[in-house]
Every structure is written in structure tokens, then in C-alpha cells.
C-alpha positions in Angstrom: 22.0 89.1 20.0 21.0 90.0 16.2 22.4 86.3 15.2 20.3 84.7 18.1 17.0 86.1 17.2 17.1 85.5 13.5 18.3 81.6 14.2 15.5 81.8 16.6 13.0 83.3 14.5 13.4 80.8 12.0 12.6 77.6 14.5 8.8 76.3 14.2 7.4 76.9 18.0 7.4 74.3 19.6 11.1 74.3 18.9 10.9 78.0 20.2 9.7 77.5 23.6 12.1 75.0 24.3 15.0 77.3 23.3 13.4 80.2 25.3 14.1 78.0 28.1 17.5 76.9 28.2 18.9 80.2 27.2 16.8 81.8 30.1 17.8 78.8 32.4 21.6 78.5 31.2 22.0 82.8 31.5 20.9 81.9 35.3 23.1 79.3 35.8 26.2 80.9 34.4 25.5 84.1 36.0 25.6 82.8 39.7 28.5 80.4 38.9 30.9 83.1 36.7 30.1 86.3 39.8 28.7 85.2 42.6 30.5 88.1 44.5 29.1 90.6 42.2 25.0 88.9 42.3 25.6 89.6 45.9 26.5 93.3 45.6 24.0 94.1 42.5 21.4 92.0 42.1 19.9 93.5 38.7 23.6 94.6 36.9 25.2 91.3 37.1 22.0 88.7 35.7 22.0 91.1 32.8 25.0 90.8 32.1 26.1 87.0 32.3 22.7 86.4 30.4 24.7 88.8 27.4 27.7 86.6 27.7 26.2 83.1 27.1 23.8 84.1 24.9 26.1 83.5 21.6 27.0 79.7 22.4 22.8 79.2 23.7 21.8 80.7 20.5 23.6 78.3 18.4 22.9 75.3 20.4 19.3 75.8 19.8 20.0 76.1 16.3 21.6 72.9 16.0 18.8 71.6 17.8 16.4 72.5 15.6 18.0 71.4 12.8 18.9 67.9 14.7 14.8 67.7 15.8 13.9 68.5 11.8 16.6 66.1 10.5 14.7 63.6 12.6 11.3 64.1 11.7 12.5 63.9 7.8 13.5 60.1 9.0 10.5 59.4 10.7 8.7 60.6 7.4 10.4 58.7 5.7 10.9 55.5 7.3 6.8 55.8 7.3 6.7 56.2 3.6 9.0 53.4 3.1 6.9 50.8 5.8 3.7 52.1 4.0 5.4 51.1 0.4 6.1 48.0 1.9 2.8 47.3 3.5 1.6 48.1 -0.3 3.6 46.2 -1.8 3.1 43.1 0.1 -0.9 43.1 -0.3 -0.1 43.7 -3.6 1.6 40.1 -3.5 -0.6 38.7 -1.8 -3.4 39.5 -3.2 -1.6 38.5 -7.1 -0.9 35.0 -5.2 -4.3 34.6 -4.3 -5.3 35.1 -7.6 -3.0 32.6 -8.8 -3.9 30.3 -6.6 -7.7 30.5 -6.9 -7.0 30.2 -11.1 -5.3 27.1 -10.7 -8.1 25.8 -8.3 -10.3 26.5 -11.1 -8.5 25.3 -14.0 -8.0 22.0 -12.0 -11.7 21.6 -11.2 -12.6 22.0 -14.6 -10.0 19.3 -15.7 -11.7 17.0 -13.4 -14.9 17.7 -14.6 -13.7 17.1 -18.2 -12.5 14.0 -17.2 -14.5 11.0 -18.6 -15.5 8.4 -15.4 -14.4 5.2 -15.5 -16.1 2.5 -16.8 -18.0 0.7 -14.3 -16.3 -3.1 -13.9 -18.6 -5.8 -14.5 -19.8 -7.5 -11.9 -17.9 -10.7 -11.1 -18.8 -13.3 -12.1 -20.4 -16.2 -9.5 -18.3 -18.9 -8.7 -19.0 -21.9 -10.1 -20.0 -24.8 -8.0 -17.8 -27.2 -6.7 -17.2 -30.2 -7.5 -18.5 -33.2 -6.1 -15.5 -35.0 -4.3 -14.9 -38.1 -6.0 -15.4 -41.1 -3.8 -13.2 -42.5 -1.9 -11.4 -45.7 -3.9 -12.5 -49.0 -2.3 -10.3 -51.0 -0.4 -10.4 -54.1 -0.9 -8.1 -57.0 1.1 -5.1 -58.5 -0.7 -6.3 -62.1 -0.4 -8.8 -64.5 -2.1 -11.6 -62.8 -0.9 -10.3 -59.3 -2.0 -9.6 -60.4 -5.0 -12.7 -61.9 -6.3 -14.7 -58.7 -4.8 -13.0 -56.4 -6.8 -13.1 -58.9 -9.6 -17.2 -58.7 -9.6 -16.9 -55.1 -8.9 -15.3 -54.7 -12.3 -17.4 -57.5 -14.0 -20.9 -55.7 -12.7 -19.1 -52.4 -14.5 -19.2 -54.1 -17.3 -22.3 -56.4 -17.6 -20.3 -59.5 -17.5 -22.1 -62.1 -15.2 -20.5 -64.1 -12.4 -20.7 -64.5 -8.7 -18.5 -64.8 -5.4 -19.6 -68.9 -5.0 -19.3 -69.5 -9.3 -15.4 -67.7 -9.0 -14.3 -69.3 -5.6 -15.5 -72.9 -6.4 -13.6 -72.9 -9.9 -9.9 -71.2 -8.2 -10.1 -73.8 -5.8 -10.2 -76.4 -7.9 -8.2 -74.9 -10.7 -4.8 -73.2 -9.0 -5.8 -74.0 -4.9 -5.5 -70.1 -4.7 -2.2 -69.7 -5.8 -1.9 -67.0 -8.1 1.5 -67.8 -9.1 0.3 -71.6 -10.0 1.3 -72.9 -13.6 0.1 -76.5 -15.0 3.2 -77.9 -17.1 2.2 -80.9 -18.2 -1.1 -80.5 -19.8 -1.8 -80.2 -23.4 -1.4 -76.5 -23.1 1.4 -77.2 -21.8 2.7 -79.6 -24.6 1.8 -76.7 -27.0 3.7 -74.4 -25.6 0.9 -72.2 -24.1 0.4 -73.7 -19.9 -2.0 -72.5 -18.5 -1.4 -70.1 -15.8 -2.7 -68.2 -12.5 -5.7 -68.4 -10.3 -8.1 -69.6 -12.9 -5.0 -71.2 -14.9 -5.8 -69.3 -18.3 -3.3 -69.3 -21.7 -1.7 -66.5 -22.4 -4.1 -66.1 -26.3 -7.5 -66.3 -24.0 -5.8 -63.7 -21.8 -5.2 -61.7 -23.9 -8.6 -62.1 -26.4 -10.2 -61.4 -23.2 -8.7 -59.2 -21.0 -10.9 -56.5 -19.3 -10.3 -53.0 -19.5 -9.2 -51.3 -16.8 -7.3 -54.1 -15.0 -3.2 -55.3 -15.4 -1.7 -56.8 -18.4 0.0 -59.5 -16.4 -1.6 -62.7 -16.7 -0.5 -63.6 -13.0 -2.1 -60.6 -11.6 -5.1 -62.1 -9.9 -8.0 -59.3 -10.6 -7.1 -59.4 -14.1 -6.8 -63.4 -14.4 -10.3 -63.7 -13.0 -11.8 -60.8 -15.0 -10.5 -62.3 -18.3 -11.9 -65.6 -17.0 -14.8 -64.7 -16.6 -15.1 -62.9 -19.2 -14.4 -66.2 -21.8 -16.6 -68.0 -19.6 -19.9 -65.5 -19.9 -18.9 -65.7 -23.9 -18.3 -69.2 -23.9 -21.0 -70.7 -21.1 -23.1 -67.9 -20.3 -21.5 -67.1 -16.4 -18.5 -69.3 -14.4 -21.2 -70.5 -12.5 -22.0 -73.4 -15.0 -18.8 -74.1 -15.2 -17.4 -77.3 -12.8 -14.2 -78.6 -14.6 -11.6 -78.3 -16.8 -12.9 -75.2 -19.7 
């Protein structure tokens, strides 16, 4: 019994009450179940004396369980310690990061600020107006008539007098129209220069008078009447005044 009250003695109170009941409730269990012959013949003797003989093995069972119930409250101290730590330390980290963070903020804002701003770009500049579209070439038909239309055409160009009637009379009578024609026999001819094309010219009065602009081939019948033409203004003032051989 000594044993049992100093282990008991030493529990904190709460751990006391519960002790104080299972040793009262196991010395009544024991007691029926150990003489049940002798609780029915003396009802104060044999309580008394099952409560003596369990009370050894209750005693140290509640000291066990006090230590067990102390051992776990050291744990749960210390598991709180150790989650408060960790709370700590993670604010702690947090709030470094934070730091951090808002310092780098800053440090690029004031980079930015430092930053000169780009020139602005000149404005562009306004397109330049479009050409005029050139006009469209004349056509002009690939016959007599064509021919000594763009003749005058280039003749007025160049202040060099003639007209439609003054050209057409004169290829009539000089080549019929034949821009191919050649005259063989005349004195040109004899020479060695015949006279050649719609307005049977030599090849040195061609030449001497050949208009800009128009084909070096004296068989080409814009240029023959050009070049005509031409020796005629220099030589009679237009082809109009002139009615025969020139």
C-alpha cells in the first residue's frame, strides 16, 4: 500500500482522480469475480480484502499512466513549439521575399525613368504628286493616208511647212504610192545615186535631210516624206510649190 500512495502522490490531479477510480472500480470487480461465495457470506470482510489484493498491479498501472499521459503532453509541447518555429520561420521568408521583390520593383522603375525617350520620328514626308500619264501614242493607219498624217505630225514638231494636198499630189506623181518604187534610168540613176521611195529621194538628200526622230531607211515612208519635205521647205519654201521633177 506504501508503494501505491507514494506513486500516487506524485501524479498531478487530474491524473489522481482518474486513478482513484479504476483502483476503486477494479478492487470491486475482482472482489465479486475471485469470492463470490465468501461476498455472499460476509459482505464487509471479503471487499476489504480483494481490494488489498489488486491493489499492487492498480497502483502501478496508474503509474504508467501517468507517466504515458505526461510523455504525451511533452509531444504535444513540443510539436507546438516546432509548428510555431515553422510558422516563424516562414513569415520570416516571406516577408524577406517581399522585400526583395518590392526592391527590384523599385530599382526597375527607376531604370525606366533613367531611360532617355526616344526620339520622336519625323513626320513623313508627303507623297509627291503623280505623274501625269503620258498620252496615249497616236495611231495612225499603215497606208498613204497614215503615212502622210504622221509625216505632218512630225513636220508641225518641227516648224517645217507642208500640207496633206502639197505631199499627196507630189507621191502620186513621183512613186504612184509605192514606197518600195526606184527610178533606174534617170540621171541619178546614171550617177549611181536613183532616186528612191514615195517621194523618189537620193540617198545624199536623205541623208542631208533626214528628220530627227523618224527611220534611217530611206524606203521607210514617214521618214522619205519627212526628209522630203524637209529639202523642199529649204529649197522652195513648202512641197506645196513644188509640181514636178525637184
Amino acid at each position: 500500500m506504501r508503494s501505491t500512495v507514494s506513486a500516487y502522490s506524485r501524479l498531478p490531479k487530474i491524473h489522481k482522480f482518474s486513478v482513484a477510480g479504476i483502483a476503486a472500480t477494479g478492487a470491486a470487480v475482482v472482489a465479486v469475480a475471485v469470492a463470490p461465495h465468501a461476498f455472499a457470506a460476509d459482505t464487509h470482510a471479503a471487499p476489504v480484502a480483494a481490494a488489498a489484493a489488486v491493489v499492487k498491479p492498480v497502483a502501478w498501472s496508474a503509474e504508467a499512466f501517468g507517466e504515458t499521459q505526461q510523455a504525451e503532453l511533452d509531444q504535444h509541447a513540443d510539436a507546438a513549439a516546432k509548428a510555431g518555429a515553422d510558422a516563424a520561420a516562414k513569415v520570416k521568408v516571406d516577408a524577406e521575399r517581399a522585400a526583395e521583390q518590392a526592391a527590384n520593383r523599385s530599382t526597375e522603375r527607376k531604370a525606366i525613368a533613367a531611360k532617355p525617350a526616344a526620339p520622336a520620328k519625323p513626320a513623313a514626308k508627303p507623297a509627291a504628286p503623280a505623274k501625269p500619264a503620258a498620252p496615249a501614242k497616236k495611231a495612225y493607219a499603215d497606208n498613204l493616208d497614215g503615212w502622210i498624217n504622221e509625216s505632218l505630225d512630225i513636220l508641225r514638231a518641227k516648224g517645217i511647212p507642208a500640207s496633206y494636198e502639197g505631199i499627196k499630189k507630189n507621191v502620186l506623181r513621183e512613186s504612184t504610192g509605192n514606197p518600195r518604187a526606184i527610178n533606174d534610168w534617170d540621171v541619178n540613176a546614171v550617177n549611181g545615186v536613183p532616186s528612191k521611195g514615195l517621194l523618189q529621194v537620193i540617198d545624199p538628200t536623205f541623208k542631208a535631210y533626214h528628220v530627227e526622230g523618224t527611220s534611217w531607211d530611206i524606203y521607210d515612208p514617214v521618214a522619205n516624206i519627212t526628209a522630203a519635205c524637209n529639202y523642199a521647205a529649204d529649197k522652195y519654201g513648202s512641197m506645196d510649190n513644188v509640181n514636178s521633177a525637184y
